[in-house]
N, C-alpha and C positions, 0 to 999 in steps of 0.2 A: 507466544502461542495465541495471546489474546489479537494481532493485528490479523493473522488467518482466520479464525472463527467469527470473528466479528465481519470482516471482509469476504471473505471465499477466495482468497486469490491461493495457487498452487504454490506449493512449498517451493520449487524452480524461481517464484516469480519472488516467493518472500526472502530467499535468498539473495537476491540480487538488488537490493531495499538499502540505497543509502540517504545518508542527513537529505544532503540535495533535492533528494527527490519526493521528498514530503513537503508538502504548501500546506504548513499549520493556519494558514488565515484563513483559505479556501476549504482548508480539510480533507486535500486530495492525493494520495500519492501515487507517484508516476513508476507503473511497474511496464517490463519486458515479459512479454507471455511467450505464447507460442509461435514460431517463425518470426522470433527477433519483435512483434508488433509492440508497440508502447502503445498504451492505456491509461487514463487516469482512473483509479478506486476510491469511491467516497469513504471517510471513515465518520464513526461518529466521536462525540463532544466526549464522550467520556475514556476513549481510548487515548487522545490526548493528555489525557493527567494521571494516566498509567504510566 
């Protein structure tokens, strides 16, 4: 729950949220939204050590 409220990204988008698609260095993960588009979402420094 914390990657969505911290994010905003849609529950559709947090579902589809695998290892892959997280860049722990950059801090960015790569979601699928609406009509298929991929996106990168910043997260921040402290959701990582959740």
């Amino acid at each position: 729950m914390n990657i969505r409220k911290d994010t905003m990204i849609r529950i559709s988008e947090a579902e589809g949220i695998t290892i892959p698609n997280i860049n722990w260095r950059e801090r960015v993960i790569k979601v699928c939204g609406k009509g298929r588009k991929e996106g990168g979402v910043p997260f921040q420094k402290h959701l990582s050590a959740t």
